[in-house]
N, C-alpha and C positions, 0 to 999 in steps of 0.2 A: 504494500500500500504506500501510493506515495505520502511523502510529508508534506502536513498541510500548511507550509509557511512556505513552502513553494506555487501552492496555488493561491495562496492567500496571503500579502504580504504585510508584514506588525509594525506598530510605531517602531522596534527595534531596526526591523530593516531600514527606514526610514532615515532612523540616525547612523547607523553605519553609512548608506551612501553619501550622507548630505556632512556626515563626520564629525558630526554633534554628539553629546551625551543623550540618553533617551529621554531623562528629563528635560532637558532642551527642549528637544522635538515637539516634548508635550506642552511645553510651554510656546511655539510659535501653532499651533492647533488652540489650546485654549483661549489665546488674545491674552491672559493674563500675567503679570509679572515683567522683571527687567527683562530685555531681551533685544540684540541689535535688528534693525530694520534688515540687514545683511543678512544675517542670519535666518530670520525670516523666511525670507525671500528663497533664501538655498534649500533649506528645509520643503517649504511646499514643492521646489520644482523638484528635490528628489521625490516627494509623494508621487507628484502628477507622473511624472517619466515610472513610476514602480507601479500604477494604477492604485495605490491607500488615499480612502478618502475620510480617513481620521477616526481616531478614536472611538472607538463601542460607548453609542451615547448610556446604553443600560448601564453599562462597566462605572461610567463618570458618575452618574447617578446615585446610584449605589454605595459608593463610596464618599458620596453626599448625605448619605441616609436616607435617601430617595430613592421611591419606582421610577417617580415621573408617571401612575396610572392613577385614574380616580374611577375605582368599581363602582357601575351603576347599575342597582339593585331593580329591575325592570316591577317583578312582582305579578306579571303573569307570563305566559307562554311569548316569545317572541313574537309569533305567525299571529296572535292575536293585537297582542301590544302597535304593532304596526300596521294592523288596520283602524286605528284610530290615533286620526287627525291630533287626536291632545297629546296626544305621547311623542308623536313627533315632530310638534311645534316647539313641543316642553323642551326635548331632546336639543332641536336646532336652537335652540338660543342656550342650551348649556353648552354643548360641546363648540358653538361660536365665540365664547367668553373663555372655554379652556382653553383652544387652540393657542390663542399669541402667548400663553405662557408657558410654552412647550409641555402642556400636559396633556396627554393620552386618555382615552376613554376606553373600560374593558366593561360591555355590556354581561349581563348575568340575567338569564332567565327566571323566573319563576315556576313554579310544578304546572304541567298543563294537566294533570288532574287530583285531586286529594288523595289518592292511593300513593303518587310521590312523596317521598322526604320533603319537609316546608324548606329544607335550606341547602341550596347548591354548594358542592365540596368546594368551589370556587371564591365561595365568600369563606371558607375557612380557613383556605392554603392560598389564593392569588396573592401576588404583590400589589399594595396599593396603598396609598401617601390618606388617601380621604375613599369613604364610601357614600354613595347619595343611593337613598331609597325612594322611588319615586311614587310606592301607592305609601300611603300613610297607614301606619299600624297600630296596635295598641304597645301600653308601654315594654306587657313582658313579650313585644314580635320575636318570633326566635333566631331572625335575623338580627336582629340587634342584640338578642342576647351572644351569637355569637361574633359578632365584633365587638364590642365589649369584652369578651375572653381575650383575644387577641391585642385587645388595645386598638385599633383602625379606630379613628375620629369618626362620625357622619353626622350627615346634615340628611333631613327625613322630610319631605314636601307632604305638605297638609296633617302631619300627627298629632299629637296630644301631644302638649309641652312638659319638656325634660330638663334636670336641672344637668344632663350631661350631652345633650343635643340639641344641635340646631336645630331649630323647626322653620320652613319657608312656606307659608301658607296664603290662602286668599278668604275672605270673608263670606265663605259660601254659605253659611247657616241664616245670615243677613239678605244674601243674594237671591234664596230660596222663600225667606220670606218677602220680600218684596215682589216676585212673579205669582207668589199666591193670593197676597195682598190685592194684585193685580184683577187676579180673578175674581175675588172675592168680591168687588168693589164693582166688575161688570156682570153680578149678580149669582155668580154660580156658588152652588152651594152642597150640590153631590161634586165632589172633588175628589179621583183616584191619585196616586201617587207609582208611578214605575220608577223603581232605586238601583242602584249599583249592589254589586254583591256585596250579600254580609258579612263572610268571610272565607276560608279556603276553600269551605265546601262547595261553593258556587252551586246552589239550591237555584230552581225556576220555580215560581207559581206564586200563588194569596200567601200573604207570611200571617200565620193564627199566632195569637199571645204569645205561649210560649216561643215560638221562632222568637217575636220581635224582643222579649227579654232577653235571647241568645245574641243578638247584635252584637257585632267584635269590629267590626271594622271602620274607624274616625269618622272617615269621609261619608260613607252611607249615614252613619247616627247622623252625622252635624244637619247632613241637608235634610232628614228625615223631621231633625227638630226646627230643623226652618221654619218647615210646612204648619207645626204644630204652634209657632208660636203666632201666628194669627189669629190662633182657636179654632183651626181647621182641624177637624179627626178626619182623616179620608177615609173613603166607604171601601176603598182597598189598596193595603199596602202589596204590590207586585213585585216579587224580590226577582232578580235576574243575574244570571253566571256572567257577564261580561258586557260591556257597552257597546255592544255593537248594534247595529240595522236589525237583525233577524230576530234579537233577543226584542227589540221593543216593537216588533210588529207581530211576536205569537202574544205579548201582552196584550196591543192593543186589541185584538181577533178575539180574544177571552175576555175584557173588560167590556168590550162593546156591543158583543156579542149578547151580552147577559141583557134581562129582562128589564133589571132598573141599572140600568147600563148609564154611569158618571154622566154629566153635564159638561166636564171639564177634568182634561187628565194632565198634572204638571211632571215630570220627567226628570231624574238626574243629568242628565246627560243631553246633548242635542243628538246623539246619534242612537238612543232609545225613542224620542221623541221624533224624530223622522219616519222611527217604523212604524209608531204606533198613528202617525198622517197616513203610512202608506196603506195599513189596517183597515182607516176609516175610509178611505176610496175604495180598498179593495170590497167593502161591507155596503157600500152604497151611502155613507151618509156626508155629508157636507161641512165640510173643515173653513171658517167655525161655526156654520149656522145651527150646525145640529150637536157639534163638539168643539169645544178646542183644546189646543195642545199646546204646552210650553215647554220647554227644556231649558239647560244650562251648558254654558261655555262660549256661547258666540262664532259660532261655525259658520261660513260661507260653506254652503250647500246647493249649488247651481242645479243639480239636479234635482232637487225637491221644486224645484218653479211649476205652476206658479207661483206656489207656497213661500213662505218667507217666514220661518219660527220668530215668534216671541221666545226671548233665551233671556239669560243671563251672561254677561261676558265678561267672560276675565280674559284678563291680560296673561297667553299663555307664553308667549317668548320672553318677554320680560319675567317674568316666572320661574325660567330657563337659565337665564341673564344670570338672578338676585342667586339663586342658588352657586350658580360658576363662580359668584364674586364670595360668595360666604365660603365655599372650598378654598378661594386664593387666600382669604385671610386666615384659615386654619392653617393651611402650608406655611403660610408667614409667621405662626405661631401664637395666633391673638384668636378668640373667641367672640366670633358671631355675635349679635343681638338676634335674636326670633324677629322676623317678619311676617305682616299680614296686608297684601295686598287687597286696594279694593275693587268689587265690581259694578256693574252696570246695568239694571234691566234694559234691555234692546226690546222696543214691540215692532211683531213684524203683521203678518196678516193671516195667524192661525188664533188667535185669541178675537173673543168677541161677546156681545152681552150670552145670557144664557138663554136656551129657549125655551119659550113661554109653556 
């Protein structure tokens, strides 16, 4: 077998031909330290004439106390997580804010079903400087319990606040009251509610008492209690495995379907709240004269036209941003403040009085 520093050549070669010490060498690759412009100069053109184009950034790193990686805790199956718009608006405006500080992104899935282990071997053993969890959890998630073992910092988007983590949130329990508010004020008063899941088990169907006492998961409670603090009881909580299209169009086909079939259905999500418009065409009734539908998060959905969701919008790049910039000042060695971003009712032209 040949040697592989003949197919590969080291900062040492490096300095032999350019006839520098290695630390030298290392020192006209790093930019740091004394070092003549001459020598410089010798150094990179023996690189360039040997094809080395510098030092193993991992190697550097490393010896920095650094990956240079920030594991990003997805939270459910990839193939699902990337069919929806929030995850990877959330994403482009994180990994846009880590990029210029030469920090990396090593995504990590979540179980695509409760029969899996809740915590991939990857948040156990990966290298990484910072972890961000991007569904929000409770406080004992066994993902944070196991960075916590480890010692890995994170920063956890929409959680319950911790006196050992960052939390980067938006005022969605506010957000959700104010689109109920909404309703409530254009007279509706049978008001269903289609949620995010409540937690690993990713259950479909009416959530009866006991489920809704099982509730584990932040983000479902907070907007759950949105709805409640108007004095709204909804005539049915619709628990669903994942935000997407099909999950809020078997909701709406079952809500609407039914005999004292809601007035008005508000939606976690704008991409449950899409399904359950498509539900209502699919079922013959008129979006909003005979129902309407609200959601959350402020989605451009060109194909739902005519239609146009009343939502709530947050701001989800900036979202994205505020987390990038709370990893950078962890790296830096300073501790985060918790933020909470605000949102926005948007009406668009799926809400409307109730009918008579």
């Amino acid at each position: 077998m040949a040697d592989l520093s003949t197919q590969r050549p080291t900062l040492a070669d490096v300095a032999s031909a350019a006839g520098v010490s290695v630390s030298t060498a290392s020192l006209a690759f790093s930019g740091a330290g004394p070092i003549a412009a001459a020598t410089r100069t010798r150094v990179l053109e023996a690189a360039s004439s040997l094809g080395y184009s510098g030092p193993n950034p991992l190697g550097r790193q490393l010896r920095r106390g650094r990956s240079g990686i920030v594991g990003v805790v997805v939270g459910d199956s990839l193939k699902r997580a990337f069919r929806d718009p929030v995850a990877v608006q959330m994403l482009d405006g994180l990994v846009g804010t880590l990029a210029p500080l030469d920090l990396g992104v090593l995504l990590i899935a979540g179980p695509s079903d409760p029969s899996e282990p809740p915590v991939d071997p990857l948040v156990e053993s990966a290298a990484m400087d910072v972890a961000v969890l991007l569904w929000g959890g409770t406080s004992d998630d066994p993902v944070l319990t196991a960075l916590r073992r480890r010692g890995v910092p994170a920063v956890l988007l929409e959680g319950t606040p911790q006196p050992d983590v960052t939390v980067v949130g938006i005022d969605d329990r506010g957000g959700m009251a104010q689109v109920t508010r909404h309703l409530v004020d254009l007279g509706h008063r049978r008001i269903a509610t289609v949620t995010l899941p409540f937690d690993r088990d990713r259950a479909e169907g009416p959530a009866d008492a006991a489920r809704l006492r099982s509730l584990a998961w932040e983000i479902t409670r907070r907007r759950l209690a949105g709805v409640r603090d108007t004095g709204v009881e909804p005539t049915v909580v619709w628990e669903t495995p994942a935000s997407l299209v099909e999950h809020g169009a078997a909701a709406g086909r079952a809500l609407l379907s039914a005999p004292d079939r809601p007035t008005a259905v508000v939606c976690q999500s704008d991409l449950l709240a899409s399904g359950v418009v498509l539900a209502a065409r699919e079922i013959g009734l008129r979006v909003p004269e005979d129902v309407s539908v609200a959601g959350f998060d402020g989605l451009d959905l060109p194909w739902l036209a005519p239609d146009v969701l009343t939502t709530v919008e947050q701001p989800l790049a900036r979202k994205g941003e505020t987390v990038g910039h709370a990893v950078a000042q962890i790296i830096a060695g300073e501790r985060p403040a918790d933020t909470e971003l605000p949102v926005v009712l948007r009406i668009g032209t799926t809400t409307g009085p109730a009918p008579a």
